[in-house]
C-alpha angles and dihedrals in degrees: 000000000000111000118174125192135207120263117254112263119230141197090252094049089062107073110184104237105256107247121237118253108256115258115238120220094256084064100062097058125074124246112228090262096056093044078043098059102025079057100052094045086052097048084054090057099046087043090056086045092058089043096052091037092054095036108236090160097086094068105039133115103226111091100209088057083064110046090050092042091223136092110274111151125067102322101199099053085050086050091049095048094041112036104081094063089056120091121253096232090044088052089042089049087042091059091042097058092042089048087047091057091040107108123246092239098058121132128257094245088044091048094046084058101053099043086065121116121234087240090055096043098065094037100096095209093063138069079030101149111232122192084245097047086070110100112242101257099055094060115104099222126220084242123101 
């Protein structure tokens, strides 16, 4: 009969487990660049979502977009070109529902970009983030 034992722990062999450093208060907020970029991923999502929803699919000119029936091409161009034919109450009850299932947690980059109308969503003028358009508490300032 075989029998194997453990090997005998040491000292050397228990490291304490380093702590993190402690974050400082600048480092919870987001530069411009980062509320910029994390905006503008989630517009693109919510934009596919209103493609797919309103089935725009159906009519576009990228094959792959039909045979999935969903929106798989470049979701804002479909939303620009498609938009307009879509009722305004349909988009509004569109973005309520999307805003009901939206958690409570979500990021304010994440949350700008939801609360976005269709409409607005395919005007490229709009849902552009300024420096200015940031809420104040979400600007690293240049105090430390």
């Amino acid at each position: 009969m075989l029998v194997v034992t453990a090997p005998a722990v040491t000292m050397e062999m228990i490291e304490e487990p380093a702590m993190p450093p402690k974050a400082t208060k600048l480092d919870a907020f987001l530069t411009h660049q980062e509320f910029s970029a994390r905006f503008e991923t989630e517009k693109a999502k919510v934009a596919r979502r209103y493609c797919t929803l309103f089935r725009f699919w159906k009519d576009c000119r990228f094959k792959l977009c039909r045979r999935v029936r969903c929106c798989a091409g470049e979701p804002l161009a479909c939303l620009q070109l498609s938009a307009r034919r879509v009722p305004r109450d349909l988009q509004f009850a569109a973005r309520q529902r999307l805003l009901e299932t939206t958690p409570r947690n979500l990021a304010a980059p994440e949350r700008a970009a939801r609360e976005l109308m269709p409409n607005t969503l395919a005007d490229v003028s709009w849902g552009a983030v300024k420096q200015r358009d940031i809420p104040p508490g979400w600007r690293r300032s240049g105090r430390r």
